[in-house]
N, C-alpha and C positions, 0 to 999 in steps of 0.2 A: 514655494511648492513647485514641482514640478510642471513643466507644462506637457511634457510625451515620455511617457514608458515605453522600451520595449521588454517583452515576454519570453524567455530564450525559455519556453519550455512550451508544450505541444496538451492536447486532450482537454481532461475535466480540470485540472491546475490553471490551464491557461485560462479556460472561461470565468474560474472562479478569481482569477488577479483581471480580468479585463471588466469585469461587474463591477468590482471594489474602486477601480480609477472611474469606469463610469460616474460612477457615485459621487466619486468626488471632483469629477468636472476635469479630469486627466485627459489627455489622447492615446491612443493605444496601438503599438508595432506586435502584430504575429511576426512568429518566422516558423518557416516550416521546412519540412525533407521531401525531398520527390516524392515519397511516397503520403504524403500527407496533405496533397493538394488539393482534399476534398473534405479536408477537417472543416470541424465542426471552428475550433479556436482560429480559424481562418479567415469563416467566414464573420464572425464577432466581431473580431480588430477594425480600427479604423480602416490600417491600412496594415497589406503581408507583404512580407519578401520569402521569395525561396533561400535557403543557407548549404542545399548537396542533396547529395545522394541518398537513398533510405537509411542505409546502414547508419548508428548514432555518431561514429567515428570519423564521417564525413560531413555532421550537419548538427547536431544539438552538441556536441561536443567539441567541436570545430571551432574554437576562439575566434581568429581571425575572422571568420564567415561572419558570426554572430558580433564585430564589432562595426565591421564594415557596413551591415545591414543597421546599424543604430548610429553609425554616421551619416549612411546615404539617407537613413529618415528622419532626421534633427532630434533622435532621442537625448537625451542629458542620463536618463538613467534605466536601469537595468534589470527586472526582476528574474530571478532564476524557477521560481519553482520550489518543486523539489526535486531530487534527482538530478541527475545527466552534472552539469557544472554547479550543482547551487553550495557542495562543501568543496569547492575548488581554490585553495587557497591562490595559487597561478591566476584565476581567472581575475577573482578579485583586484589582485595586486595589475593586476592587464586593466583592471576597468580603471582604476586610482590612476594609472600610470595615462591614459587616453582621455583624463577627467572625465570620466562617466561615473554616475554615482553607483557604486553596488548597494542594491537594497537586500541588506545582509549582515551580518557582521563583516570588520576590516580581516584584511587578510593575515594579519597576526594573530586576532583570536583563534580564525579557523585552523591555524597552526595549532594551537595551543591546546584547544578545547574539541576542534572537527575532527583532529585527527585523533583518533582509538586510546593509539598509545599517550602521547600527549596527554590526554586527558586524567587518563590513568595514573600517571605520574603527580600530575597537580594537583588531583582527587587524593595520592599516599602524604602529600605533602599539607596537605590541607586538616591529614585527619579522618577526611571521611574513607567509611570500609568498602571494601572495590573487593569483585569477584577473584580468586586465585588465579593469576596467570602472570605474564609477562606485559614489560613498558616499551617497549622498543619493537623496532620494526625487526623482523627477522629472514635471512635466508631460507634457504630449504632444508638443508641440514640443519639450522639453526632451531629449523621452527619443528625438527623431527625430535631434535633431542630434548628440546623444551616441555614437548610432549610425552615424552616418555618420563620427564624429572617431576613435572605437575601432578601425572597420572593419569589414564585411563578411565574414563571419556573426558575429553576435550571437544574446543569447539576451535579449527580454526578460522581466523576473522577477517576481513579487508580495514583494514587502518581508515581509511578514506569509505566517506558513500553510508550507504546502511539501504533499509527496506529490501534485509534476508540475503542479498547479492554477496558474496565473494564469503560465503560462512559454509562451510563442513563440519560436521559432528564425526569424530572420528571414535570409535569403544575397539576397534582390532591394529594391533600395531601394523599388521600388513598391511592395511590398507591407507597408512599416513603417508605413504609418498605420494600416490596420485590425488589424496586429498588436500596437500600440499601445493599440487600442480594445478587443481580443478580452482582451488580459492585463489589462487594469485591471478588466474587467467579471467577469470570474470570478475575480480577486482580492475582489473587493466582494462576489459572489457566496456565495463558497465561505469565505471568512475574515472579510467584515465589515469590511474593510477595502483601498480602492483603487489605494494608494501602490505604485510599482512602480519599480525602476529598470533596467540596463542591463549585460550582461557582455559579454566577450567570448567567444565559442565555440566551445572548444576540439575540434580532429575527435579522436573516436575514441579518450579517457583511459581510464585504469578510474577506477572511482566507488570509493573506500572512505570509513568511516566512522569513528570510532573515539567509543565509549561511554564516559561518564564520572559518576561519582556526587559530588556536592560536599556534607556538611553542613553546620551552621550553628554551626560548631564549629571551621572553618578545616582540614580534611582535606580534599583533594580529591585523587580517582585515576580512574586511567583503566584500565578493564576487556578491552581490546583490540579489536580492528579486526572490521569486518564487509566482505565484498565485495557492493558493491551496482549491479556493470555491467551486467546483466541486464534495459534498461529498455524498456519500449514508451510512446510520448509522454513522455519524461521520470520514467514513475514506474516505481519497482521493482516486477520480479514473482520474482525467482529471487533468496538472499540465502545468502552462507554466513558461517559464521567458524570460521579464520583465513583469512583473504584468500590464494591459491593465489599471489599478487604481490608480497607484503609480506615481506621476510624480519625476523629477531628486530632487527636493527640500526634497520629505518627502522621497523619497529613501535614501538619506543622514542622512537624521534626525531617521530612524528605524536602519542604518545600526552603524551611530556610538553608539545609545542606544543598541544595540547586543555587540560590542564592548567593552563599558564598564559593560553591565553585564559579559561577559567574563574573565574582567579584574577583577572583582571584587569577582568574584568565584574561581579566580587561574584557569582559565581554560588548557589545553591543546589538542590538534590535532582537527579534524573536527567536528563541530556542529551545532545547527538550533536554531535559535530563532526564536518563531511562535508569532503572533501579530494579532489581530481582527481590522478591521475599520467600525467604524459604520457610520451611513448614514449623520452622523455632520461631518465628517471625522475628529472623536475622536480616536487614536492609542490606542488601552491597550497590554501588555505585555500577553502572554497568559502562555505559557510555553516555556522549551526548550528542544529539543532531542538531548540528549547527545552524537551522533552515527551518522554513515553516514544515510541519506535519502534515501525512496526510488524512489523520486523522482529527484537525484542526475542530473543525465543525463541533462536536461532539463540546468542546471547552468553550467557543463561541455561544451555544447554545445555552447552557448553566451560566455563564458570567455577563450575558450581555454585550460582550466586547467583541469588535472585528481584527479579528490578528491579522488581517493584508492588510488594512487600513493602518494601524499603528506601525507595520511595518515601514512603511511609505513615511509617516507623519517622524519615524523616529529618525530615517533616511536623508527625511530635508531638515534634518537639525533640530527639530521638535522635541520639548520634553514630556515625558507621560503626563497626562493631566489626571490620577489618580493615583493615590498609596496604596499601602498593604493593606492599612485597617477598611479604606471604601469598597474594596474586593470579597462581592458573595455569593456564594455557588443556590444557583434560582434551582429543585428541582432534579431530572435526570435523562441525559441523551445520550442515544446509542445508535453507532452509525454502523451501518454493512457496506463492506466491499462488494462492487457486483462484478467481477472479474469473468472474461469468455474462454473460463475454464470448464469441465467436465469435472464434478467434485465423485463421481461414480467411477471414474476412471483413475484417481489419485490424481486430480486436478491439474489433467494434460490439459496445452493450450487448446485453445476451440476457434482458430480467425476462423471469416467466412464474410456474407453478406449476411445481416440485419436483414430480415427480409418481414418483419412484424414489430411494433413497438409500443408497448403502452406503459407508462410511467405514473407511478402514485403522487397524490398530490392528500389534500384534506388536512383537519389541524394538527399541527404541532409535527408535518412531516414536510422535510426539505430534503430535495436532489441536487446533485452535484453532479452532470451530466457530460459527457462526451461524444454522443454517438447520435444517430439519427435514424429513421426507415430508408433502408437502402444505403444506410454506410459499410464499408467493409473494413471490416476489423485485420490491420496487418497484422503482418509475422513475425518483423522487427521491432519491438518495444514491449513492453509491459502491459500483458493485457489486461489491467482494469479499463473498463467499460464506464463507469460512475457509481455512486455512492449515495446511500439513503439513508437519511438520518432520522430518526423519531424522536421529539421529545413529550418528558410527561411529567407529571407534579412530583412523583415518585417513579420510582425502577419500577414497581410491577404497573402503570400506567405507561411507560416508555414500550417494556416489551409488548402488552397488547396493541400497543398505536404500530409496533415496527409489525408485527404478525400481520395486521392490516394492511398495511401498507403493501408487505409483501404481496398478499393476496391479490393486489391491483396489482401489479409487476408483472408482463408477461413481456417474451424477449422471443422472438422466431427468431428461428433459419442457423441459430447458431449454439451452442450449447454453453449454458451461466451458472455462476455457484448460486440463484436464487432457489431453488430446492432443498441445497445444504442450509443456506439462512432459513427458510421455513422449518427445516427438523431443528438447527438449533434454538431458536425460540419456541418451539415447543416441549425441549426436553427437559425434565426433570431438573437435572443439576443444575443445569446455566440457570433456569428459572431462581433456583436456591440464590445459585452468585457463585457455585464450587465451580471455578473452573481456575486450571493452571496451566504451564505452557505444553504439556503433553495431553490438552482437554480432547483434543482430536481424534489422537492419535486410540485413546482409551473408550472414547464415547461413540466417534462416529465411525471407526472403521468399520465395525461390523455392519454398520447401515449398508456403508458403501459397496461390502462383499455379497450383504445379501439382495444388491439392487445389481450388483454386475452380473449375479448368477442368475436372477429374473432375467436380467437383458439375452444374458446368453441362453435360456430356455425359452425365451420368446423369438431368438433367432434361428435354432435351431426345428420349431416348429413349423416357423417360416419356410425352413429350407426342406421341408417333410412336406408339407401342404404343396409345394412350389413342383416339388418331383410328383406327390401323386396325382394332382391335377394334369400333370404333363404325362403319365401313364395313361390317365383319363381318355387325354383329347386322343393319344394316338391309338388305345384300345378302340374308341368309337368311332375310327376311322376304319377300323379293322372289321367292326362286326358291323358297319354300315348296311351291308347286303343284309344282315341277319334280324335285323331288328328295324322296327320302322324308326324314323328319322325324329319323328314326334315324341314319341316315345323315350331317343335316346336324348335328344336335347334336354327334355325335361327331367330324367335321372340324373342327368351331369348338371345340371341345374340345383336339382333340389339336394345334389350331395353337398355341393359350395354355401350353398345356402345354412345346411346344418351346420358346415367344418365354420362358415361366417359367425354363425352365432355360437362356436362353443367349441 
């Protein structure tokens, strides 16, 4: 077993892989970006190194930086996260190549199975049914005409990475060239990587996922389904497991097609096979994320099992210590993203200072934490915040614990999606379980229009109130001579006083 990890990944990730080495008696290396010298996962670690500059291109992305700091601290191995390098096939084959362990799969599978296309290919080969689109990486012209041959709407996608980054939905041919240009650039951006190709896209599926653990030992199992339709811009914010969609039959039937694409990729240690259902309840292969989720928790939760922990155990050579048949889903967890977005504003970021923090705790609710009173949330990265999970005997016992939960949640000084998780646990459908990947767009927009048009009739009152009081003061400046002083103070008083209450 290892005796020092380090953690090449930053926030609520990192705190939750530095708990799990705790646990197991590990030492632990942060690394951090100039701007992250007052994290939370910093101060956790045994011990931190700085790796650059804020920007990710200079510091969580930065190979070199992040090998140097796991040499200069006696690390042997290497956890990614998710995000920034964790589907890097290069980095991988950089850690093998520097003897450092990658806790991950080898850099062949993430060839094989991290990257989009890739995957796609193994998955036609295999058998299983993959969404319409293309295997191969594409140009720009390439990937305009692919678009136009598929059909209208498309999605295009970043090959490398996932969690919504380098994807466009494109429905107007005009607008394929710069959507062309926007997915490659924050493919390169956000993963290091440009390659992007082309789907077809489907109105209105649900998203499931289904989790699987391979070792280096020829076991591979799949741990059960997550439901992940809950999406704004393509990323998840709301995740449960078991899928309220999936019955025990097609759960078996997604989990051994995970199964054997893993098999069929040489895969090794944890990963996700994501899957569309459309409304004939036709299964397609979508992709798979090479890398722990961050919607982990939620499967943690019903199985009993620590997926960073197995991660590690499969890392140093370990084989699974249980089969398919000892694998059973306890119950039902469902975790919220708390992200310092404005879900009123179409979930513009919201950094700032944390300037108030109160976090739920009580049974059956666990946090996944980043932040602190008095942290300030940058500008550069992904702004989740942390993650609350509820679990309960059943769904309708989870969503009343998560309601709860939320209800303790309160977050100053910066603006959080916990308002939107409050209205979507209350609403009607999701309660049902009807929800697919346009749940948002169909359910909650109108909340959002009718809470921005409050916002804006409460600013504009404001700015009524603000002049006529300012008419006020400079009138009874004017009729000073005219009226006693007593008198007017207390009209200009008692008018505030009314406009105050009403």
């Amino acid at each position: 077993m290892f005796q020092k990890i380090l953690i090449a990944n930053r926030g609520e990730i990192a705190i939750r892989i530095i708990r799990a080495c705790r646990e197991m008696g590990i030492g632990t290396v942060a690394v951090f970006s100039e701007a992250d010298r007052a994290s939370l996962h910093v101060r956790y670690a045994d011990e931190a190194h700085c790796i650059g500059p804020a920007p990710a291109a200079g510091s969580y992305l930065n190979m070199g930086a992040i090998l140097a700091a796991a040499a200069r601290s006696g690390a042997r191995a290497i956890h990614p996260g998710y995000g920034f390098l964790a589907e890097n096939p290069a980095f991988a084959a950089l850690c093998a190549d520097e003897r450092v362990t990658f806790i991950g799969p080898p850099a062949r599978a993430i060839e094989r199975l991290g990257s989009k296309t890739s995957a796609r290919q193994l998955a036609v080969q295999a058998g299983v049914p993959v969404v319409p689109g293309t295997t191969q990486n594409l140009t720009d012209d390439e990937a305009r005409q692919a678009a136009l041959r598929i059909g209208l709407p498309v999605v295009i996608k970043a090959a490398a990475g996932g969690g919504g980054k380098g994807m466009r939905v494109v429905a107007d041919p005009a607008e394929l060239a710069s959507a062309v240009r926007a997915a490659r650039s924050e493919a390169q951006s956000s993963f290091g990587d440009p390659a992007i190709y082309v789907e077809k896209y489907l109105t209105a599926p649900r998203h499931v996922e289904m989790q699987i653990l391979a070792d280096a030992h020829g076991t591979v199992v799949y741990l059960g389904e997550r439901e992940c339709s809950v999406q704004r811009r393509h990323q998840k914010v709301i995740e449960e497991a078991p899928s309220p969609g999936v019955t025990p039959a097609l759960r078996r039937r997604i989990g051994e097609a995970a199964v054997t694409l893993a098999r069929t990729g040489g895969y090794v240690n944890a990963g996700t096979m994501e899957f569309l259902l459309d409304r004939e309840g036709n299964v397609y292969f979508l992709e798979m994320n090479s890398r722990l989720q961050v919607e982990h928790p939620v499967t943690e939760m019903v199985t009993g099992i620590d997926l960073v922990k197995e991660q590690i155990r499969i890392a140093a050579g370990e084989p699974l210590r249980f089969r398919q048949e000892d694998l059973r889903i306890l119950g039902h967890a469902i975790e919220c993203r708390i992200y310092a977005e404005d879900p009123f504003q179409n979930f513009v970021p919201s950094p700032g200072v944390i300037r108030g923090l109160r976090e739920p705790g009580g049974p059956g609710v666990r946090v996944e934490s980043g932040v602190y009173e008095g942290y300030e949330v940058p500008v550069f990265y992904d702004p989740l915040i942390s993650k609350i999970i509820a679990w309960g005997a059943d769904r309708a016992e989870a969503v009343e614990r998560m309601r709860r939960a939320l209800a303790e949640t309160s977050v100053k000084g910066i603006k959080t999606t916990v308002p939107f998780h409050r209205w979507v646990m209350a609403d009607p459908a999701f309660v049902r379980g009807e929800v697919d990947t346009a749940y948002i767009d169909t359910h909650f927009a109108r909340r959002a229009e009718e809470e921005g048009t409050r916002d804006r009739d409460v600013a504009l009152i404001a700015a009524a109130l603000h002049l006529y009081l300012g008419e006020e003061a400079a009138g009874g400046a004017a009729r000073a001579e005219a009226l006693p002083l007593r008198e007017s103070a207390w009209r200009i008083a008692a008018r505030r006083d009314v406009l105050r209450r009403g």
